[in-house]
C-alpha positions in Angstrom: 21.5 7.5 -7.6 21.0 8.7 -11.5 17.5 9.4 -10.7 17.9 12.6 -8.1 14.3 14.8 -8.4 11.4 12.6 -8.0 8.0 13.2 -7.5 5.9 10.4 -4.9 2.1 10.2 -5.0 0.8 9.2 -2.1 3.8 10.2 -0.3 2.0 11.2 3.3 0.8 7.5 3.7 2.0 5.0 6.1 4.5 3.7 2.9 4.7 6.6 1.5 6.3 8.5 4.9 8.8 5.4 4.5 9.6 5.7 1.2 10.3 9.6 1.1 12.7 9.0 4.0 14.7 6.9 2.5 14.9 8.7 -1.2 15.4 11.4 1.4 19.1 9.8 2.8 20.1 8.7 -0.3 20.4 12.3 -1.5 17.4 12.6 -3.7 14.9 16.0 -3.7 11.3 14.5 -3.5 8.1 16.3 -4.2 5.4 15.2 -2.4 1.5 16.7 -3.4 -1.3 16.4 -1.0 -5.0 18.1 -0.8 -3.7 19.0 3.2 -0.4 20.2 3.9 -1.3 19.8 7.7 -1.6 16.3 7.1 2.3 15.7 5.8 3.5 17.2 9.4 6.1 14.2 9.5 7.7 15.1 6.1 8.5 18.7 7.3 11.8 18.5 8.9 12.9 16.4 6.1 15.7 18.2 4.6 15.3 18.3 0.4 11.6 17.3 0.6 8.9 20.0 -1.5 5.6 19.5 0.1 2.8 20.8 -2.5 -1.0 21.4 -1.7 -2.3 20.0 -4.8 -5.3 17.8 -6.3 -3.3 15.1 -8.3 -6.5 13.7 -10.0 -6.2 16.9 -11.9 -4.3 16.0 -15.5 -3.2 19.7 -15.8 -1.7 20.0 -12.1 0.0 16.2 -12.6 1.7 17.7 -15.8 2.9 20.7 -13.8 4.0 18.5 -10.9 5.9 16.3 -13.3 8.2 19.4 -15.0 11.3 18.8 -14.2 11.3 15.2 -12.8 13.6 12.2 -13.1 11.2 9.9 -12.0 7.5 9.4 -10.6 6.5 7.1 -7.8 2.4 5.7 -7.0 1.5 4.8 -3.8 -1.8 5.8 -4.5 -4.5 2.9 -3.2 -7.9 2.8 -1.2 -9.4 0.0 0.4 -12.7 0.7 0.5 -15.5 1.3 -1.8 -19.3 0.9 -0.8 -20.5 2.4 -3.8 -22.5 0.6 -6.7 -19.7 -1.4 -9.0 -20.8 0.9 -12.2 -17.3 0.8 -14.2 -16.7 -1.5 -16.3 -13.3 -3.2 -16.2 -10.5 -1.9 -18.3 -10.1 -5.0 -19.8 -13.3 -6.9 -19.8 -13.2 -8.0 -16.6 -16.4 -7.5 -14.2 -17.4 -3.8 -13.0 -16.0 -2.1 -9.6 -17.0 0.9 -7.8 -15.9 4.5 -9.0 -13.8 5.5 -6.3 -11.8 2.4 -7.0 -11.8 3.3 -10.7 -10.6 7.1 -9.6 -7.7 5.9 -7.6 -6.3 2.7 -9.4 -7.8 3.1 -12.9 -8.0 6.6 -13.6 -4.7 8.2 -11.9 -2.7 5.9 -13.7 -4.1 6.5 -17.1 -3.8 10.6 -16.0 -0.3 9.9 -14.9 0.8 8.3 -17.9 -0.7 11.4 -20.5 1.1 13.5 -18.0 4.8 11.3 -18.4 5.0 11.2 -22.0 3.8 14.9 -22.2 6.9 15.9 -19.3 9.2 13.8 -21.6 9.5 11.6 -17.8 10.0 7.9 -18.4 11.0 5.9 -15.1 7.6 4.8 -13.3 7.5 2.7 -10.2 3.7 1.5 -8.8 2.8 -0.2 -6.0 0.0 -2.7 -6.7 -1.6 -5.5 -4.7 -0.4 -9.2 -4.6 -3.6 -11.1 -6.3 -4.6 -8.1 -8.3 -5.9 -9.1 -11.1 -8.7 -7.7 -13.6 -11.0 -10.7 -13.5 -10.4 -10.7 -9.2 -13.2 -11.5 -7.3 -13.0 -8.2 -5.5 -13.3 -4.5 -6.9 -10.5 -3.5 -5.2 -8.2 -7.1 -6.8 -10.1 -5.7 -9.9 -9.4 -1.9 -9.9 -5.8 -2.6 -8.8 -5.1 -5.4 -11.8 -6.5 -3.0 -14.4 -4.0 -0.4 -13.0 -1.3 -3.2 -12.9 -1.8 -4.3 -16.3 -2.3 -0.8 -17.7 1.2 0.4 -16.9 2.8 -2.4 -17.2 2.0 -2.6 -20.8 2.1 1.5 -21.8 4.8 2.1 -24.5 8.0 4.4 -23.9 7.5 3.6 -20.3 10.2 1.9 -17.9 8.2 0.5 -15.4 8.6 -1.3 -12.3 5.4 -2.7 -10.6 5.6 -3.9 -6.6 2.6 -6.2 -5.8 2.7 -6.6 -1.7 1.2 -8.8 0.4 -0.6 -7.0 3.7 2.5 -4.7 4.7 2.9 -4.7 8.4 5.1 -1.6 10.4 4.9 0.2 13.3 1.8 2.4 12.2 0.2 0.3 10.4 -3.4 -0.3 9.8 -4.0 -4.0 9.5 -2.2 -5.3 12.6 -2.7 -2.7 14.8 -6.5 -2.5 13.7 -6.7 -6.0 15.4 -4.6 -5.2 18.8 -7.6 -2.2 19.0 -10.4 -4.5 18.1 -9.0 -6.5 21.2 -8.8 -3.7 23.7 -12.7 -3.2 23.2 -14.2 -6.2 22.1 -14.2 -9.4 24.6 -14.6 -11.7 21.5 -13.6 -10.9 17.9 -16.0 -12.1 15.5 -14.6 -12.9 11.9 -14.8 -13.6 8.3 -12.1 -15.1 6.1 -10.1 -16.6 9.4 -9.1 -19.6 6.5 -7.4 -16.7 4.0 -3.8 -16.8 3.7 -1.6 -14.0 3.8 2.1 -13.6 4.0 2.9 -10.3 5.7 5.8 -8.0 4.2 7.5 -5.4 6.4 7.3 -2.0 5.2 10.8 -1.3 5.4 11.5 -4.4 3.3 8.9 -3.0 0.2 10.7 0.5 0.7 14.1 -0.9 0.2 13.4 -3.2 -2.6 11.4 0.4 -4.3 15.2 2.1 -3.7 16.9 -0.8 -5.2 14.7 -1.1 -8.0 14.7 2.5 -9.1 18.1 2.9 -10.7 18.8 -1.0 -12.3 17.4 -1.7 -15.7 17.1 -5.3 -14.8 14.1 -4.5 -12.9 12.4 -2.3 -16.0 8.8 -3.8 -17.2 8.7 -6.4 -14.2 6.2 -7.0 -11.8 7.7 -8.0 -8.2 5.8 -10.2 -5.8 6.6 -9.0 -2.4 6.5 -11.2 0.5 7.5 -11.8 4.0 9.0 -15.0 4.9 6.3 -16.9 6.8 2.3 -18.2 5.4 -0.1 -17.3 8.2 -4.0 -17.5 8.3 -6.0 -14.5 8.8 -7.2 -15.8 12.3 -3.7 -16.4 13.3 -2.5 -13.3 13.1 -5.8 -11.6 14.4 -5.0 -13.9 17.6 -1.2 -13.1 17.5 -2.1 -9.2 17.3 -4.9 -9.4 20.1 -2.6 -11.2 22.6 0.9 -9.6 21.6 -1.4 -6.5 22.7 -1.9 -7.7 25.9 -5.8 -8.3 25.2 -6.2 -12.3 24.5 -8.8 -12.5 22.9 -11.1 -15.7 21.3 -11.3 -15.8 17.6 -14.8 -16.8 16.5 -15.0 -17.5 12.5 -18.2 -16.0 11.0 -20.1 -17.5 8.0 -20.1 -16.2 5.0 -23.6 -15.6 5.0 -23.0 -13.3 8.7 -19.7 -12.0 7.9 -21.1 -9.9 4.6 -24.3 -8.7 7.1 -21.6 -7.8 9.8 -19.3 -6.1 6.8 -22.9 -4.0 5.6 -23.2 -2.8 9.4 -19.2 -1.6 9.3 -20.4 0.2 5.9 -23.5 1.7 7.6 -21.6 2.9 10.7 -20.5 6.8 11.1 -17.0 7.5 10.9 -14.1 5.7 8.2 -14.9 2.4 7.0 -12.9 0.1 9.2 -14.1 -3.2 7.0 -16.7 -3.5 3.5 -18.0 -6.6 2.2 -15.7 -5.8 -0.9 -13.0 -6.3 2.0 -14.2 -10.1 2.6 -14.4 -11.0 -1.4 -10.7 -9.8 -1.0 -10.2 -13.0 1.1 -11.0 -15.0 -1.3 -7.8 -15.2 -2.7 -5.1 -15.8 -0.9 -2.5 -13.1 -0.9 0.8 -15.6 -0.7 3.6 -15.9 -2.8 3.1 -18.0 -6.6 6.1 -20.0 -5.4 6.8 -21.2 -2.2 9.2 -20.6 0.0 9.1 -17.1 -1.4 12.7 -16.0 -2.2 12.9 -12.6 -3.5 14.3 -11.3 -6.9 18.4 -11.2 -6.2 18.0 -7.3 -8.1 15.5 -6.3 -5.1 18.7 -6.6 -2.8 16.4 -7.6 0.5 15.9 -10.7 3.1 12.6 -11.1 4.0 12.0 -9.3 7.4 9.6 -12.2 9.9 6.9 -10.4 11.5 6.6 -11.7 15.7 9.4 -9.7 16.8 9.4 -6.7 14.8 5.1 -6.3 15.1 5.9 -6.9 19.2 7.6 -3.9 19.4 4.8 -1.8 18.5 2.0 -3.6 19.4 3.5 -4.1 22.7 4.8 0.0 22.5 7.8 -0.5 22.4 8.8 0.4 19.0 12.4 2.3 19.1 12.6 6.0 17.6 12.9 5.9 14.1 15.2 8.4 12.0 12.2 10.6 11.5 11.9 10.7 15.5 15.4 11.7 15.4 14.7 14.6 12.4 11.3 15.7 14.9 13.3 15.8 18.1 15.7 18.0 16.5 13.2 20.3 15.2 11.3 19.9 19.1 8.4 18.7 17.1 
């Protein structure tokens, strides 16, 4: 690969772990910056990976973390904001909350000073399929400003990854349901009727590893998708009883989904769902063209979801290369 010494925001996250792994085999020295070093234990026995304690939303400590870098990766994306929507949208679209504005808005604006002062050019970003400024959500919002904003930054080779729900053992979306299940006899719901189309986090890593060294894929935005169209409720049902915890799926009014969202919000502990969540499932997070084929420059076959989520769901996910790399080090 040209580009050898990259630096990954958001690189201790359930893609992020991925991602690093894989820039990680194909000879690459990764920095990866988080507030908690004890919360990147995985990335430790990587060989060639710098772990830095370090507050990215700092412009000076970005332009230090960028010296000397071939390229920067963003993974950095929240879900959930139950604050007031007080900023205004980048570019005139409708307000969203400020920790939205921090982490989609903000950091990518920061990031890009920091690029062009570093003399750094080669930017991937992971966005959100449906983002979009004028979304009906703060978090479609937030994420289409960030989209849009380096997507269009001069000097800049950018390549922008818009995912559907990504899905991996790990992960917080079908494995949130497969819980839900184990405590709840019935599993009350909003947005059962949404469509997604669930990608495979290995899938959106290799497609990142593809992408980072072709100039075909410089200033495009990639929708990336699995290879099946499933409604919410479906795959809430298909978690619950892959689990081992059938469970009934009962779909929720509007009206009683947002007051069950507000009690979510109100509850001690992280945020498992926010009415911003529901507004989210408003738009459908599918593929513009169906069946979805992806780009022939993205070099990956759509991974379908039933028998790699049984696995985990069911525990039975094999050891990965990073079990391998902890085993080693008895970790």
């Amino acid at each position: 690969m040209s580009y050898k010494n990259i630096l990954v925001l958001g690189g201790t996250g359930f893609i992020g772990r991925r991602l690093v792994e894989r820039l990680v085999a194909q000879g690459c020295t990764v920095c990866v910056p988080t507030r908690r070093r004890d919360h990147a234990r995985a990335l430790f026995v990587l060989p060639t990976v710098e772990l830095v304690q370090a507050d990215i939303h700092d412009p000076a400590t970005l332009r230090r973390l960028l010296a000397g870098r071939d390229a920067v990766i963003n993974l950095v994306g929240i879900l959930h904001d139950t604050g007031s929507a007080t900023r205004a949208g980048l570019f005139g679209g409708p307000a969203y909350g400020a920790r939205f504005a921090a982490a989609h808005v903000e950091l990518p604006r920061a990031l890009l000073a920091a690029c062009r002062d570093r003399g750094v050019t080669r930017l991937l970003h992971v966005g959100a399929l449906g983002a979009s400024s004028t979304g009906p959500s703060g978090y479609l919002r937030s994420k289409g400003d960030g989209e849009r904003l380096l997507l269009e930054a001069s000097g800049m080779t950018t390549t922008v990854f818009s995912p559907s729900v990504v899905f991996g053992a790990g992960d917080s979306f079908l494995n949130l349901f497969a819980g839900l299940s184990a405590l709840l006899p019935v599993l009350l719901m909003g947005g059962t009727d949404s469509r997604l189309q669930p990608v495979f986090v290995n899938d959106l890593v290799d497609a990142m590893v593809h992408a980072l060294d072709r100039s075909d894929t410089r200033g495009q935005r990639y929708e990336i998708c699995g290879p099946t169209v499933y409604t919410l409720g479906e795959l809430v049902r298909f978690a619950a009883r892959t689990a081992g915890h059938p469970r009934p799926v009962i779909a929720l009014p509007d009206g009683l989904a947002q007051l069950l969202a507000l009690a979510f919000e109100l509850m001690p502990g992280p945020t498992l769902l926010s009415r911003d969540n529901l507004r989210s499932l408003r738009a459908d997070s599918v593929a513009s063209v169906q069946p979805y084929v992806p780009a022939a420059e993205l070099g990956i076959t759509p991974t379908p979801l039933e028998p790699q989520a049984a696995l985990y769901l069911r525990g039975l996910h094999p050891r990965t290369r990073f079990g391998g790399f902890r085993a080693r080090a008895r970790r």
